[in-house]
One Martini backbone bead per residue (centre of mass of N, CA, C, O) as a GRO file, in nm:
protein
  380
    1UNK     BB    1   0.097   0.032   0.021
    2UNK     BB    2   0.045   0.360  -0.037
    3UNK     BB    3   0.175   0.645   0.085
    4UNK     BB    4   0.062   1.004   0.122
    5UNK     BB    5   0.278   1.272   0.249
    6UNK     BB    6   0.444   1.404   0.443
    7UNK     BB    7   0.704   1.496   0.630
    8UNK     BB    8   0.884   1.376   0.908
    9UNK     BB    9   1.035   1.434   1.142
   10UNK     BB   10   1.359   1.332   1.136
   11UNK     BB   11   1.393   1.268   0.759
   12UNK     BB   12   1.636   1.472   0.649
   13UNK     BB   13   1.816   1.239   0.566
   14UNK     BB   14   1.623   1.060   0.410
   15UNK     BB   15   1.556   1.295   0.175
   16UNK     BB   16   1.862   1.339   0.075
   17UNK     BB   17   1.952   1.092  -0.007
   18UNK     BB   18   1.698   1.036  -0.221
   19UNK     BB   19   1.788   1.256  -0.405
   20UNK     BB   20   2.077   1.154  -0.461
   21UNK     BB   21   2.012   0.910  -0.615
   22UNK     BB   22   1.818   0.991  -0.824
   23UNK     BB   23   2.012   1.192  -0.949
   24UNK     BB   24   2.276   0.990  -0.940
   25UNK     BB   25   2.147   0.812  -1.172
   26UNK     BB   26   2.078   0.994  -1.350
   27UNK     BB   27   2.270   1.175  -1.398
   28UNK     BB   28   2.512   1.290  -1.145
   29UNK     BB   29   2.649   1.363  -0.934
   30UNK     BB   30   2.482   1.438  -0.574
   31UNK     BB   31   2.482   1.727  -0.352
   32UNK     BB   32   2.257   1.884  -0.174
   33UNK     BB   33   2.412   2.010  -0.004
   34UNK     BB   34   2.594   2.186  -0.145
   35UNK     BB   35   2.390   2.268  -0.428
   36UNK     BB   36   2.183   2.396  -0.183
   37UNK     BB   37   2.199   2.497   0.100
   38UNK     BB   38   1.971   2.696   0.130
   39UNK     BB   39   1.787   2.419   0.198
   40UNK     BB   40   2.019   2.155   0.295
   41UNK     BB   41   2.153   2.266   0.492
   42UNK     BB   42   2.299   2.303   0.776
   43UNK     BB   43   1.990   2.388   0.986
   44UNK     BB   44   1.775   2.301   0.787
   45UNK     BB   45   1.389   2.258   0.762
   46UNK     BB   46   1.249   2.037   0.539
   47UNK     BB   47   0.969   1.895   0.645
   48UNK     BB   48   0.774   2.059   0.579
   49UNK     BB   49   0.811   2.110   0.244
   50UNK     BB   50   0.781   1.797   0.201
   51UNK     BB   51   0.667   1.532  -0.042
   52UNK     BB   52   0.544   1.177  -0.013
   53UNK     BB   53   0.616   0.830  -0.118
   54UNK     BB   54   0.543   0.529   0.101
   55UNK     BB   55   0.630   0.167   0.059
   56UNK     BB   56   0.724   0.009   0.365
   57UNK     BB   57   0.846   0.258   0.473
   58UNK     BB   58   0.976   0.377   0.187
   59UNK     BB   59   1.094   0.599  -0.015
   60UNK     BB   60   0.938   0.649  -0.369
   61UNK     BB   61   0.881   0.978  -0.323
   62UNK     BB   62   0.959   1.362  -0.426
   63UNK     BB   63   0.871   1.686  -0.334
   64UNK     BB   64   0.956   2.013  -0.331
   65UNK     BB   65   0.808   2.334  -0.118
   66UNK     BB   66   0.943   2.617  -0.136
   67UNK     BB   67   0.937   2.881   0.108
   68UNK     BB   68   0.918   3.232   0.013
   69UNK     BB   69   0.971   3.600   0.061
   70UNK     BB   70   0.908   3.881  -0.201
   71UNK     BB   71   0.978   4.195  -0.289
   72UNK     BB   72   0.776   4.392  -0.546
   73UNK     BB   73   0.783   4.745  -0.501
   74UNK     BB   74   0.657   4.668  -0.209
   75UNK     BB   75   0.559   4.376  -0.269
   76UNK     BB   76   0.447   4.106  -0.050
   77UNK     BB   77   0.521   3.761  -0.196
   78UNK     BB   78   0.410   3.441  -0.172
   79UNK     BB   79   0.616   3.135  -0.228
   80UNK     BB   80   0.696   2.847  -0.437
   81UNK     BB   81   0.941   2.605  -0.523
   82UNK     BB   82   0.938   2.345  -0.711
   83UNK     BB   83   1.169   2.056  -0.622
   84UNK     BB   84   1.333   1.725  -0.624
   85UNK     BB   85   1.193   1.525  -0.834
   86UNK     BB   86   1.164   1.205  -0.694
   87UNK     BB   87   1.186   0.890  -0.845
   88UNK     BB   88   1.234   0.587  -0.854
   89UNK     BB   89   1.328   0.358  -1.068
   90UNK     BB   90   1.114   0.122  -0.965
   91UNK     BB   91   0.873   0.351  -0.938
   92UNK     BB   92   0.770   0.391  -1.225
   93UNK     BB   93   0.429   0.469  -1.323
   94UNK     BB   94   0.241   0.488  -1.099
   95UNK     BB   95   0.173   0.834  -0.990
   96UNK     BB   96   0.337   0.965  -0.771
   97UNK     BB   97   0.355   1.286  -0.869
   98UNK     BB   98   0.052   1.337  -0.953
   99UNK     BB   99  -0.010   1.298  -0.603
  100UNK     BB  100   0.217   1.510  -0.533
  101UNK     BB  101   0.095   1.767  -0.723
  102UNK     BB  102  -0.189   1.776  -0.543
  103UNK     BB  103  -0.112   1.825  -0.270
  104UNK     BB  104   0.027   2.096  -0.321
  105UNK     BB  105  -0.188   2.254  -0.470
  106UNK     BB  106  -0.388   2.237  -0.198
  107UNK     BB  107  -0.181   2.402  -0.004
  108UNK     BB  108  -0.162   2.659  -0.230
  109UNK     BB  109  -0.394   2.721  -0.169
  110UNK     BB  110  -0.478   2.750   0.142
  111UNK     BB  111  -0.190   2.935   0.231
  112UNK     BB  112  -0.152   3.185   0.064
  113UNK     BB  113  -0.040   3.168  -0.206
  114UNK     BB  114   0.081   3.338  -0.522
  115UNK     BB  115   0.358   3.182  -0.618
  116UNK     BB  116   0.487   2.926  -0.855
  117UNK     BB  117   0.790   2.746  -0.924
  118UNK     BB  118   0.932   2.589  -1.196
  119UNK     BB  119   1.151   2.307  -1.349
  120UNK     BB  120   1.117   2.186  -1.694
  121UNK     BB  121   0.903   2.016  -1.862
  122UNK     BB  122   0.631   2.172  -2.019
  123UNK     BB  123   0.404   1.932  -2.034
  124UNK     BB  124   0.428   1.807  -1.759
  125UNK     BB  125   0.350   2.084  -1.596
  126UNK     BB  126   0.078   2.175  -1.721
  127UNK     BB  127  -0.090   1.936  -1.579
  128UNK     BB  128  -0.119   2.160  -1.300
  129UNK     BB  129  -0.099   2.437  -1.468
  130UNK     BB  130   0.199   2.516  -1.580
  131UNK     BB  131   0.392   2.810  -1.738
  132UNK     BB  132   0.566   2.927  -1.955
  133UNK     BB  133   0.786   3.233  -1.800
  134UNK     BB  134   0.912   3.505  -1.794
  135UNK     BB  135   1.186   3.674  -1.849
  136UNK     BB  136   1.480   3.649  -2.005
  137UNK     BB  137   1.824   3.735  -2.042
  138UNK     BB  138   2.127   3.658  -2.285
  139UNK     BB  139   2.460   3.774  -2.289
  140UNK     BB  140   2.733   3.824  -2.505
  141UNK     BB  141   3.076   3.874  -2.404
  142UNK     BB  142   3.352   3.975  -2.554
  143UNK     BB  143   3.658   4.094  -2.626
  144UNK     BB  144   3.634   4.259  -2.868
  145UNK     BB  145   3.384   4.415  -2.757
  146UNK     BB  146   3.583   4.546  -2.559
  147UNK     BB  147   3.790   4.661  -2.696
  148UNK     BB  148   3.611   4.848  -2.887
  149UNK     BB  149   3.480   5.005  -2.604
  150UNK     BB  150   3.698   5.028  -2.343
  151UNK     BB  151   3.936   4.920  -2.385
  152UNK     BB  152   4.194   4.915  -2.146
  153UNK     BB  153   4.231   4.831  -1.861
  154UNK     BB  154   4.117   4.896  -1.556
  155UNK     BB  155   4.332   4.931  -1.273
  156UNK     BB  156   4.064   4.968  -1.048
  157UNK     BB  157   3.990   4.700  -1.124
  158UNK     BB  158   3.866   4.445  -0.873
  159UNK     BB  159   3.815   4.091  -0.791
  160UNK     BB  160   3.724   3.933  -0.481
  161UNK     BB  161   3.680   3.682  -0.323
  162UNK     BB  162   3.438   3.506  -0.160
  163UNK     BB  163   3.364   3.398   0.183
  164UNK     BB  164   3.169   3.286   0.430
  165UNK     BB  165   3.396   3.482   0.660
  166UNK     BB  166   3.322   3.767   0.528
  167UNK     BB  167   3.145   3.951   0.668
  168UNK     BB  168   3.177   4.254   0.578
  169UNK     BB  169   3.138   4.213   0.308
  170UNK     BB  170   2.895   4.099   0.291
  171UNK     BB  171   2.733   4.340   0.402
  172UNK     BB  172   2.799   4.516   0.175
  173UNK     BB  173   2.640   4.331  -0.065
  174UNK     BB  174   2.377   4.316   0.060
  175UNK     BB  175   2.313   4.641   0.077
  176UNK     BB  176   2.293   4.628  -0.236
  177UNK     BB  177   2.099   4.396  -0.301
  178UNK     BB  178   1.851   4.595  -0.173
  179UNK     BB  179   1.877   4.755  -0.464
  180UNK     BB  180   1.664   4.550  -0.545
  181UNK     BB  181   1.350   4.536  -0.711
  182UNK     BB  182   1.400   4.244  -0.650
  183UNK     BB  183   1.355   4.069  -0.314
  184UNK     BB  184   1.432   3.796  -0.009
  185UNK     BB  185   1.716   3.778   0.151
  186UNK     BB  186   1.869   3.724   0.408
  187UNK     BB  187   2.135   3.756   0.560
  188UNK     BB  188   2.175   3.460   0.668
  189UNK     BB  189   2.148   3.352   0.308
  190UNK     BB  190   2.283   3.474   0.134
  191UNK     BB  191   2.543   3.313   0.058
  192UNK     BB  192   2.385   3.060   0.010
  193UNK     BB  193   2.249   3.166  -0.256
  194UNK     BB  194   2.529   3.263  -0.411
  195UNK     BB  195   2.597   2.904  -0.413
  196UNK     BB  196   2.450   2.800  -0.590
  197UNK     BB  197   2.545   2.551  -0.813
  198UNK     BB  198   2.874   2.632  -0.780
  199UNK     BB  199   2.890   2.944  -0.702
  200UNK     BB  200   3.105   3.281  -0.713
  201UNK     BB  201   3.190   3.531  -0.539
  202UNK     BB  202   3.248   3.881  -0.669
  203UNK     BB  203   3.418   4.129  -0.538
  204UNK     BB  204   3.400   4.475  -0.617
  205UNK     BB  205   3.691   4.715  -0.674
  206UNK     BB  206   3.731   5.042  -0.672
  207UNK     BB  207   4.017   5.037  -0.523
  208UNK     BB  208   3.915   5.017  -0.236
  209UNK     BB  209   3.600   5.005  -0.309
  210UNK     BB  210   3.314   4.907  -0.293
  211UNK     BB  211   3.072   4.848  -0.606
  212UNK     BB  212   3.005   4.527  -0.579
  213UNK     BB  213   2.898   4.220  -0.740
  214UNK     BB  214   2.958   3.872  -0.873
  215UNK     BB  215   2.827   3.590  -1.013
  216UNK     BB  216   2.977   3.271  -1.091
  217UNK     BB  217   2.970   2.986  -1.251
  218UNK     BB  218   3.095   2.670  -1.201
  219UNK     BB  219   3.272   2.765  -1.488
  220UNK     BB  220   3.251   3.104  -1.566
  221UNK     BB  221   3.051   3.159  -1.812
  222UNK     BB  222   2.822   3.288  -1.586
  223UNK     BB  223   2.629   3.540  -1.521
  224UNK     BB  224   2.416   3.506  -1.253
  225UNK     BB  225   2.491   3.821  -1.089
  226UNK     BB  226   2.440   4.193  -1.080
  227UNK     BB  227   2.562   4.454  -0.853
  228UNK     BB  228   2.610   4.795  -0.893
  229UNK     BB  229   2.626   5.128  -0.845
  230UNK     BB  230   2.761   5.168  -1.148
  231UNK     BB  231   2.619   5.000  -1.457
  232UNK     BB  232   2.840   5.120  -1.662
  233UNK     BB  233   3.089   4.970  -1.542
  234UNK     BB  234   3.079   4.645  -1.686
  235UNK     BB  235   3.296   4.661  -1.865
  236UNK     BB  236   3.495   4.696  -1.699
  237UNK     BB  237   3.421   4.419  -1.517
  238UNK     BB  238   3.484   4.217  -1.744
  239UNK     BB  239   3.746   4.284  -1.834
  240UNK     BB  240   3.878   4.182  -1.612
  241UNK     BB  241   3.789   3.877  -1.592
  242UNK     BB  242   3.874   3.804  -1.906
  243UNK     BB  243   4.166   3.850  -1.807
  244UNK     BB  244   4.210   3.727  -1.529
  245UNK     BB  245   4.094   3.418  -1.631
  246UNK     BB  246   4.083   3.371  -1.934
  247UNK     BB  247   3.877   3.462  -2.094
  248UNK     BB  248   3.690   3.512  -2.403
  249UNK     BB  249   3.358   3.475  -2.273
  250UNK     BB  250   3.055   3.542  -2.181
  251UNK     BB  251   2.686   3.507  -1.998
  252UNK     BB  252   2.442   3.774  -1.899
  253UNK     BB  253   2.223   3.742  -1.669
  254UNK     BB  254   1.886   3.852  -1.702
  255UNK     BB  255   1.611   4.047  -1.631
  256UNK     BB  256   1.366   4.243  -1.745
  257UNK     BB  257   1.421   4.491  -1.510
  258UNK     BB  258   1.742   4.544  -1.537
  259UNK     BB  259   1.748   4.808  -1.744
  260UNK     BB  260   2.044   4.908  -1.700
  261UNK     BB  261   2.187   4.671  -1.824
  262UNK     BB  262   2.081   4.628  -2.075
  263UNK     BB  263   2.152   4.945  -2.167
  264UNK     BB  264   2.478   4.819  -2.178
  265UNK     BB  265   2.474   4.563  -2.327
  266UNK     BB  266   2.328   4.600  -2.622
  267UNK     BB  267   2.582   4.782  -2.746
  268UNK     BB  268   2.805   4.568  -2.713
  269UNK     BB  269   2.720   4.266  -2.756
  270UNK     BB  270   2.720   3.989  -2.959
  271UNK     BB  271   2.467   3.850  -2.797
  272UNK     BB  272   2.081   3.819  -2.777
  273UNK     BB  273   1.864   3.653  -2.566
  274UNK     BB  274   1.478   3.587  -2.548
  275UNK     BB  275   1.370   3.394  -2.220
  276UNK     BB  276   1.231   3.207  -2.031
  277UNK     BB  277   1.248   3.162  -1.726
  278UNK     BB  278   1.001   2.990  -1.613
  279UNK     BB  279   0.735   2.794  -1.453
  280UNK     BB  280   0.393   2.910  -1.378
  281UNK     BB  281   0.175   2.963  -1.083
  282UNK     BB  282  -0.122   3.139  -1.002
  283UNK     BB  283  -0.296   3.246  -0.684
  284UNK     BB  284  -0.291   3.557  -0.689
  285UNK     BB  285  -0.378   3.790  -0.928
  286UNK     BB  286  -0.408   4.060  -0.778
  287UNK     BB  287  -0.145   4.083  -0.648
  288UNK     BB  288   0.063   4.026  -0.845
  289UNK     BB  289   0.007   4.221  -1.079
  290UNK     BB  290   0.039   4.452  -0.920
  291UNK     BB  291   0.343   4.405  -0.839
  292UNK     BB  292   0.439   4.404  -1.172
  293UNK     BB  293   0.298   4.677  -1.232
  294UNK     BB  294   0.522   4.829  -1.040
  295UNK     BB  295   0.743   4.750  -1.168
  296UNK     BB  296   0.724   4.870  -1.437
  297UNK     BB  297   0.690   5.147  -1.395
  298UNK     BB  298   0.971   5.213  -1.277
  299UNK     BB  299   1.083   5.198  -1.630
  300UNK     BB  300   0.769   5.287  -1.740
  301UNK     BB  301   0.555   5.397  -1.889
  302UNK     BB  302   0.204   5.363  -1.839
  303UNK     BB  303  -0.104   5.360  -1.984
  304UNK     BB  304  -0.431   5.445  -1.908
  305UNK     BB  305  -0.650   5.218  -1.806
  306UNK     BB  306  -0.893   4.919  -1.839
  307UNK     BB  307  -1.046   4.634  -1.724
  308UNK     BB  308  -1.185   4.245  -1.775
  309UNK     BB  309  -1.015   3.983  -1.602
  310UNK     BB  310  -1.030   3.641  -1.693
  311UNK     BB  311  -0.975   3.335  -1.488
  312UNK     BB  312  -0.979   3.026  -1.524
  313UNK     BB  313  -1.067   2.946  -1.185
  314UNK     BB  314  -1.015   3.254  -1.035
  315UNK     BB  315  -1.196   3.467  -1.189
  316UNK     BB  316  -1.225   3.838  -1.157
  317UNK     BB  317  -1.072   4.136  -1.299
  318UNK     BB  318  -0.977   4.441  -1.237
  319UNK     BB  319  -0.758   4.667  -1.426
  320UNK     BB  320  -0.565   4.973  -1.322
  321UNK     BB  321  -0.488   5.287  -1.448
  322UNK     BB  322  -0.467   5.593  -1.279
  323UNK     BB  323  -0.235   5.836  -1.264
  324UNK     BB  324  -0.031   5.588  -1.182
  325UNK     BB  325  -0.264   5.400  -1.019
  326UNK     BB  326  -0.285   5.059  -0.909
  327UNK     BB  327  -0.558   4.835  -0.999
  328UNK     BB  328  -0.638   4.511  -0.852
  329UNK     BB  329  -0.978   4.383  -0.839
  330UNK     BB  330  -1.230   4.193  -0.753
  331UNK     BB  331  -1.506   4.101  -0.970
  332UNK     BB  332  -1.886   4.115  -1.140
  333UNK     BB  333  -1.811   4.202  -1.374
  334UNK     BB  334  -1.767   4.186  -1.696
  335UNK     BB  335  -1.552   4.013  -1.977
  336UNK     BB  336  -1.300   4.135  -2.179
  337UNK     BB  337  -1.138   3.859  -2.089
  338UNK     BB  338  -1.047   3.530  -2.164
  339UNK     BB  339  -0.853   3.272  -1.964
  340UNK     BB  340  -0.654   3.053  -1.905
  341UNK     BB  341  -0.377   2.955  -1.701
  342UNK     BB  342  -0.179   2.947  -1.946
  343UNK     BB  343  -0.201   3.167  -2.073
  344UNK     BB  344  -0.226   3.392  -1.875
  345UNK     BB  345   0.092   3.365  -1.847
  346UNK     BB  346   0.197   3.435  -2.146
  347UNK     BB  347   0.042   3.699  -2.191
  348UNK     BB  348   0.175   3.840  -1.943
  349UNK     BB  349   0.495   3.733  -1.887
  350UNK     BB  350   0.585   3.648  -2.170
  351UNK     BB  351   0.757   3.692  -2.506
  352UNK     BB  352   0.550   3.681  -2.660
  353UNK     BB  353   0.397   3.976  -2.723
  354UNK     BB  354   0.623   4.092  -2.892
  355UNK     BB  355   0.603   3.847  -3.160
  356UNK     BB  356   0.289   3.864  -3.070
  357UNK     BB  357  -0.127   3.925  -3.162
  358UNK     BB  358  -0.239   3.842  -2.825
  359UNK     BB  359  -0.388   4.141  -2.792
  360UNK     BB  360  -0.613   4.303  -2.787
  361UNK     BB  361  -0.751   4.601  -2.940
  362UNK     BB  362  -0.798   4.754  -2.619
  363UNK     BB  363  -0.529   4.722  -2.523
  364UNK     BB  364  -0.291   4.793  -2.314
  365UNK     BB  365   0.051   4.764  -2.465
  366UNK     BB  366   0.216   4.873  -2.179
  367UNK     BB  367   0.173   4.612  -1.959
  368UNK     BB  368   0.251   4.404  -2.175
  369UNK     BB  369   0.516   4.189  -2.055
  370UNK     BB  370   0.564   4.149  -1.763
  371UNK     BB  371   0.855   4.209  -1.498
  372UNK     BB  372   0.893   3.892  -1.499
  373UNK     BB  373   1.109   3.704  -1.251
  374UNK     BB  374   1.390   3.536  -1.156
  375UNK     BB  375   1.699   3.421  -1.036
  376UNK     BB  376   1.891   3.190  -1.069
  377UNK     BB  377   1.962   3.172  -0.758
  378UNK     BB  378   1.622   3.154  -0.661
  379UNK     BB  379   1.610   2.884  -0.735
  380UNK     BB  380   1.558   2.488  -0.724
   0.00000   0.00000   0.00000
């Protein structure tokens, strides 16, 4: 008999096991103590947003449903990341996820998260709800590129390894962090969060004074997230990187909202990709969207309009915007747009709306696709 549950008190060592087994099956050795320490680490509660299935004792499948909360534009949003995805593989076939991934979704219908997200093949995760979505964008910078728009090294520019006792600078970095337009991490797991799967921070310093940090993937190709006091400065702290490390090109990761980095990266990059975030599910869109349409405001003039869209399953909501302020309420007048929730996912925050002509022509055109997307070190 499988039985269908939480994970209880206890059974972290037994969570952790299960998935480095299941996944240094399928792919390569896997240590989520190390490569995900943010969730796995030392001193982390776990088993509170683990769910299983069990037979006989035995953990036979498990996905976790991490619960984080991150501040946009000023609204704080309940989220949970869902990842670790694991069956046994002598127990594949069963529908072991099909019912660990409707209990998840009861648990946040009921406990007001605002919105999940999770990696993964898209038509597997479609049949739960969820929908490929939010900007992501991929600059590639090479040497020519550098040559020729910022010529020869800064020499005022140098980027230090961080380590996790080094604590004043750590907080010298949280605290530029903070000024980012999307944040979620406390200080406490700040650290960890900046090395997930095997990532590296370094700060950056012009002579002496510290004036951001970059932090590169465990193989040194992709800056997986940067902020500087003035990101004008980018170029030349990639001249930086990659004469010091001898790379010849770097991937710089974007999300839709960093628009000063965009405007630094467009005209000097050798290419650049503009892709779905991660996929997501929304479960409360008056919320969401207020809070991603008043991040949008940060960097665009939007333009005053009113609809009212409905949501199948999820209710009909009013949305508007008068003399610059953002009001999205729940009504029962009539429905000027019907979507289902994986629509309402496409066309409302990823980059279909920019390449097709999929929102109607009474819609106000600079409101979508919102600046929704998440930083690749907060994913799970």
């Amino acid at each position: 008999m499988t039985v269908f549950r939480k994970a209880l008190p206890g059974e972290r060592d037994q969570l952790i096991d299960f998935g480095n087994y299941v996944f240094s099956h399928d792919h390569r050795p896997h240590d989520f103590k190390a490569i995900l320490p943010k969730v796995y680490g030392e001193g982390h509660e776990i088993e509170s947003f683990h769910f299983v299935a069990e037979e006989e004792g035995r953990i036979r499948g498990m996905i976790g449903a991490y619960p984080h909360e991150y501040t946009v534009a000023g609204n704080t949003l309940k989220t949970r990341f869902i990842g670790t995805v694991s069956v046994h593989p002598y127990a594949r076939g069963n529908g072991y996820m099909k019912k660990i991934m409707q209990m998840i979704d009861e648990e946040l219908s009921a406990d007001g998260t605002d919105y999940a997200a999770l990696g993964g093949q898209r038509q597997r995760y479609r049949y739960f709800g969820y929908e490929t979505g939010g900007i992501a964008l991929s600059f590639v910078v090479d040497l020519p590129n550098l040559k020729h728009t910022v010529g020869p090294l800064d020499e005022s520019i140098s980027l230090v390894p961080v380590e996790a006792d080094d604590d004043t600078l750590l907080d010298q970095l949280y605290t530029k962090y903070l000024t980012r337009p999307v944040t979620g991490r406390t200080r406490a797991e700040f650290y960890e969060v900046l090395i997930t799967w095997g990532s590296r921070i370094y700060a950056v310093f012009e002579d002496v004074t510290c004036v951001g940090y970059l932090v590169l993937s465990d193989d040194g190709r992709r800056v997986m997230e940067t902020q500087l006091d003035d990101c004008a400065r980018l170029p030349d702290v990639l001249n930086t990187y990659l004469n010091w490390y001898d790379k010849h090109a770097v991937t710089v990761l974007v999300r839709g909202y960093e628009t000063a980095l965009i405007d630094v990266l467009t005209p000097m990059a050798e290419d650049v990709s503009i892709e779905n975030n991660l996929s997501y599910k929304i479960y409360n869109y008056p919320k969401v969207l207020k809070a991603f349409l008043e991040l949008k405001q940060q960097h665009e003039v939007l333009e005053d309009g009113a609809f009212v869209l409905e949501v199948e399953g999820k209710g009909k909501m009013r949305i508007e915007i008068t003399e610059g302020k953002v009001t999205v309420v729940e009504t029962e007048d009539p429905s000027d747009w019907v979507l289902t929730e994986t629509e309402a996912v496409r066309y409302l925050t990823s980059p279909e709306p920019l390449f097709r002509n999929v929102l109607p022509a009474f819609f106000p055109r600079s409101w979508f696709p919102l600046s929704y997307g998440m930083s690749a070190l907060d994913e799970f």
